[in-house]
LUMGU-125195 format. One record per residue: residue in one letter; y, z, x of N, C-alpha, C, O in turn. Coordinates in steps of 0.2 Angstrom, whole numbers, plus 5000, padded with zeros to 4 digits. Atoms other than C-alpha are relative to their C-alpha. Last residue first. Layout:
<rs>
AYZXYZXYZXYZX ...
</rs>
This chain:
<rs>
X500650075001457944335662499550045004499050015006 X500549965004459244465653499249935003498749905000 X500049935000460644465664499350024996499250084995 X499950005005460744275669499750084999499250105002 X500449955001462044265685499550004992499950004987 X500349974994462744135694499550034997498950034999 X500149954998463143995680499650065005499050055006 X500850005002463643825687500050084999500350115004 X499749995006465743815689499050004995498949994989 X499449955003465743845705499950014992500050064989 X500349945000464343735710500150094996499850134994 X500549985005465043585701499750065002499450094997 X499949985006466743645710499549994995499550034990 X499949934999465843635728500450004990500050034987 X500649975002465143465722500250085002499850125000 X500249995007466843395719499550064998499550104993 X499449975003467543445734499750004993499550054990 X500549934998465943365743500650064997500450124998 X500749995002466343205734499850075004499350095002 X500050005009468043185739499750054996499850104994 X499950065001467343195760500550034992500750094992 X500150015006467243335772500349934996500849894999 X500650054998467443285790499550034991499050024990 X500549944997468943415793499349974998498949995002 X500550034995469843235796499750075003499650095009 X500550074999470743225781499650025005499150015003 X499550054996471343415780499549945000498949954999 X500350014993470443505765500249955004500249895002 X499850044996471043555748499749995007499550045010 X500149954996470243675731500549915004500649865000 X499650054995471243685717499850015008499950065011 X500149994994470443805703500149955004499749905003 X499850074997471143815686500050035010500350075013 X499550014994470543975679499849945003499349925005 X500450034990469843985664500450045004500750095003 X500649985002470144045644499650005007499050015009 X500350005005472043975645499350055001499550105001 X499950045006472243955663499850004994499349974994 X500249985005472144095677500449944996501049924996 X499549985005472844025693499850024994500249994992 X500349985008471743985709500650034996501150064999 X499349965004472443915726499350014993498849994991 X500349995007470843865739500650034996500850094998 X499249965004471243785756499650014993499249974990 X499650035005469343735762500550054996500450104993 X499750074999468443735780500649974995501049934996 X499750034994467143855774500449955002500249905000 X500050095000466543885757500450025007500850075006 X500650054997465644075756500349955003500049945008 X500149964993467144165752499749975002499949935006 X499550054994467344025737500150055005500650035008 X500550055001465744135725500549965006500149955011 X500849964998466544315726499849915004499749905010 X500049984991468144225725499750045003499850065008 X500050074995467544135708500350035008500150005013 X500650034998467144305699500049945007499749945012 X500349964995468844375704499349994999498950005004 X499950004994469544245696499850035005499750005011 X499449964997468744245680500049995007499549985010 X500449944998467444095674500850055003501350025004 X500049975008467843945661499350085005498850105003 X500449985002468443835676499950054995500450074993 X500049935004469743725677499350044997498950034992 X500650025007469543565689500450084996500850114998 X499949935004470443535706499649994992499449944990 X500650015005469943425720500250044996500350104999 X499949925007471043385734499449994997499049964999 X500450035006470843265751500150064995500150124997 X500449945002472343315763499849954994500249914991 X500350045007473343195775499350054997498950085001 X500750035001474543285787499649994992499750004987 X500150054995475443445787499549954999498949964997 X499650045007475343615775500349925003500649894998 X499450025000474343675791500149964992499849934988 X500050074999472743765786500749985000501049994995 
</rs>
């Protein structure tokens, strides 16, 4: 995605490992994703050009997905 231009953000810290979360953000289409290991998370940054026709709100809602448990091992 050009570094150019008006970009909507969303970053959050999640309390999952990195290589969990790029199983889960291969999926998302359309959005810049930086990730960094933070304290007990990993701080997740995603971005998308203004007029890829995502909103704010749809940034968010992919990090509450991100950050909802995938897997329960004993259910």
């Amino acid at each position: 995605m050009a570094e150019t231009g008006d970009m909507i953000e969303a970053a959050r810290t999640l309390m999952k490992s990195e290589p969990e979360l790029s199983e889960l953000i291969a999926e998302v289409e359309g959005v810049e994703v930086t990730m960094a290991e933070k304290g007990f998370g990993t701080r997740v940054e995603l971005r998308a050009a203004d007029g890829s026709g995502l909103l704010q709100e749809d940034l968010e809602a992919v990090l509450d997905q991100l950050a909802e448990p995938q897997r329960r091992p004993f259910s």
